[in-house]
N, C-alpha and C positions, 0 to 999 in steps of 0.2 A: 569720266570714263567715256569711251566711245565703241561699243560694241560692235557698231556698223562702218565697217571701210570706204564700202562702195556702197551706192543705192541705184540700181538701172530700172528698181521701179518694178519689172517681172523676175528680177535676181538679185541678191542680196549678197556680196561679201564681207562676210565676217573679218573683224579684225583677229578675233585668234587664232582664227583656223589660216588667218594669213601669217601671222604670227611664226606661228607650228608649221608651217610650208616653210618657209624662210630659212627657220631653225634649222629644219630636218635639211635642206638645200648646203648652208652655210657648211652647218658641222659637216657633211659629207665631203666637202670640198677641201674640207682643214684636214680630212683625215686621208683624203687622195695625197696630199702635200708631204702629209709625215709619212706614207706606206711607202711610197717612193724614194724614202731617206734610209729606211731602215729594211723596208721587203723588196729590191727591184725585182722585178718578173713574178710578183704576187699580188699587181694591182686587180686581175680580172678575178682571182680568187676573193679578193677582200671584197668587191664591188658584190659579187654574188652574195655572200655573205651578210654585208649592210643591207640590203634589199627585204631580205628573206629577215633577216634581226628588226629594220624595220617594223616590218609586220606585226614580228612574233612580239615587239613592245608596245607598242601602239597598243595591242588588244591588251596586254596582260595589264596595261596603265588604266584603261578604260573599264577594267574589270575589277582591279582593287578597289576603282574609287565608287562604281556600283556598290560593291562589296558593303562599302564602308557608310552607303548612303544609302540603303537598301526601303527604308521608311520611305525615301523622297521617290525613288525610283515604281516600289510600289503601287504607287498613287497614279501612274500613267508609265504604264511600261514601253510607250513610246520615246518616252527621253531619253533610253538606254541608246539609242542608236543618233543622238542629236548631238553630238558631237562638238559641232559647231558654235554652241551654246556656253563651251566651258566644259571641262569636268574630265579630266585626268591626274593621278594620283601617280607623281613623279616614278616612287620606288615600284611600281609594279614594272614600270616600263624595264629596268635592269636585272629586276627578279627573273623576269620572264626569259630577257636576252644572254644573260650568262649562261645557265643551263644549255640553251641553244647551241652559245657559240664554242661552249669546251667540246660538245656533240661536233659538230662542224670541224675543228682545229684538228680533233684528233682523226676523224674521216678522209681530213684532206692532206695529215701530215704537217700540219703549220705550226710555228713555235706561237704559245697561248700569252706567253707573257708578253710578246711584240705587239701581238692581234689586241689585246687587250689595251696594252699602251697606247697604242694609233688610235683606240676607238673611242677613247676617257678624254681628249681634247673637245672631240668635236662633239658628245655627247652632252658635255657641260656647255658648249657653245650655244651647243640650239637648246639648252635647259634654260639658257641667258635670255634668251627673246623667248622662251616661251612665256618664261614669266610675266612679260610684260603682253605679252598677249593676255592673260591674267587680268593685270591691271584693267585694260583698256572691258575685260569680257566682266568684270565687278567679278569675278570669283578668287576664293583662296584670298581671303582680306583679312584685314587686322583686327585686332580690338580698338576699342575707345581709348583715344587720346585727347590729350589737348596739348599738342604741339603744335608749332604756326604751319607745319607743312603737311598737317592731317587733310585728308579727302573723305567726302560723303561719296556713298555708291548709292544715288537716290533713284538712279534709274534701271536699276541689276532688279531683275527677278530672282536672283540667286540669293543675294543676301538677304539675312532674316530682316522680317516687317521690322524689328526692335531695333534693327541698326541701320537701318534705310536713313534715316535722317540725321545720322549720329557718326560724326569727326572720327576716323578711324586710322590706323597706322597704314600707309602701303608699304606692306611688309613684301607684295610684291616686286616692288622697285627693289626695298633692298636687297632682295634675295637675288634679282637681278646682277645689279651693282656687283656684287660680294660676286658671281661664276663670273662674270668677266674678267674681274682679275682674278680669281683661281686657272681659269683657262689660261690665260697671259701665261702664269707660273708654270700652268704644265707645260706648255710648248716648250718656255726655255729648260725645264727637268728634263723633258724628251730628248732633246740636242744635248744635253749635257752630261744624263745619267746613266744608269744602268738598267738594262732591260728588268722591266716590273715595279720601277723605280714608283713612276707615273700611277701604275694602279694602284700601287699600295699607300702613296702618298693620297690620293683619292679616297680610298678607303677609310681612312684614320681623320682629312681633315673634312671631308663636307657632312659625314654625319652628324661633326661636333655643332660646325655652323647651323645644318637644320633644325637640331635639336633645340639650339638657342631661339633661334627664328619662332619655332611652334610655341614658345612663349607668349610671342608677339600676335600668333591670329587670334581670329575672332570669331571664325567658323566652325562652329560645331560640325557639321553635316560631316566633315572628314573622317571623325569617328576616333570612338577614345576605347582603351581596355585599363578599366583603372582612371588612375590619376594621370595617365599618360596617351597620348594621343598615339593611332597606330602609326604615324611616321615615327615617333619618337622611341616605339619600338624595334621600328626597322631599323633606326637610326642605330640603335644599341647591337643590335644582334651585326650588321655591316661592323661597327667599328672592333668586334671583338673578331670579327673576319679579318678585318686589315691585320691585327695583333697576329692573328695567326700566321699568316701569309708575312707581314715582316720576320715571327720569325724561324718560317720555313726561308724563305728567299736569304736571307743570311746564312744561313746554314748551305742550302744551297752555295753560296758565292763564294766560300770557305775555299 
């Protein structure tokens, strides 16, 4: 791992917070790309939009995974705001930004299944480097392994004392790996489908992949109800969402 990017000595760049800059950078640029294909004369709409969506995931991300880690955060409620350190909890960020953006679509008159299609490329893009911001910040890691291409996070404060020095999966890479090409896939479904095509497809396959993943970590701190970790519930309730929405949108396309 490498937590520190830059060191100037009186300033510190993080790698994840570089990470999560990059992402948020990228995706927005993929999604300027597709708006222009599909909305022309609706790029300054949509810019407004990402901006203000930004935000409104950004907090809702940093506030599930408080939520979910409420014990660690307790213990010095300054960490809520340390950002930089690690610690957002992917689904809040979408939880948060959907609600927003049907508020937004319907306010401003825009087709939601377009706005949402455009925004599922780039949102999984910068979900791809966040992840490895992950990697690099020792959060969100694996369980014990013993595979030849296991990593120790010996240097993370995040990871529990019991697994500091113990062979772990980075299930961050994979998870990595795996949206890159899901992104790859939706770009070509964008140019090729039908509008909703992309959200729904999103819907249906990256809950399944998370779900299988959360197999794979090693961190409790994320927070479990049950025998099932809370992504792996968000995971469920998303995919019975896609279900739905395929099949309203078919019905629709009748």
């Amino acid at each position: 791992m490498h937590p520190i990017l830059i060191d100037l000595g009186f300033y510190q760049i993080r790698t994840y917070g570089a990470c999560v800059a990059l992402g948020f950078y990228l995706g927005m640029e993929l999604c300027k790309r597709l708006v222009q294909k599909r909305m022309p004369g609706k790029l300054a709409a949509f810019t407004d939009l990402s901006f203000w969506g930004l935000i409104v995931g950004f907090v809702g991300a940093r506030l599930l995974y408080v939520l979910t880690a409420l014990p660690y955060f307790s213990e010095d409620i300054t960490r809520v705001v340390k950002i930089w350190e690690g610690g957002l909890v992917f689904f809040g960020g979408p939880l948060a930004v959907i609600p927003y953006t049907i508020w937004y679509v319907r306010k401003h008159k825009l087709r939601l299944w377009d706005i949402l299609d455009v925004m599922t490329p780039g949102l999984v893009l910068a979900h791809a480097i966040g992840r490895i911001g992950c990697f690099f910040a020792g959060c969100c890691y694996g369980c014990p392994t013993n595979v030849s291409w296991a990593v120790k996070f010996e240097a993370s404060d995040i990871i529990e004392s019991s697994l500091r020095h113990v062979a772990v999966h980075p299930v961050q890479l994979y998870e990595s790996f795996l949206l890159f090409m899901l992104c790859g896939f939706f770009v070509w479904l964008f140019k090729r489908g039908k509008s909703g095509q992309v959200t729904v497809a999103y819907l249906l396959i990256y809950p399944c992949m998370r779900t299988a993943l959360e197999m794979l970590r090693g961190d409790v701190i994320r927070g479990f109800v049950g025998p099932l970790s809370t992504s792996q519930w968000i995971s469920g309730f998303l995919f019975v969402v896609g279900i739905a929405c395929l099949f309203r949108h078919r019905l629709v396309r009748k």
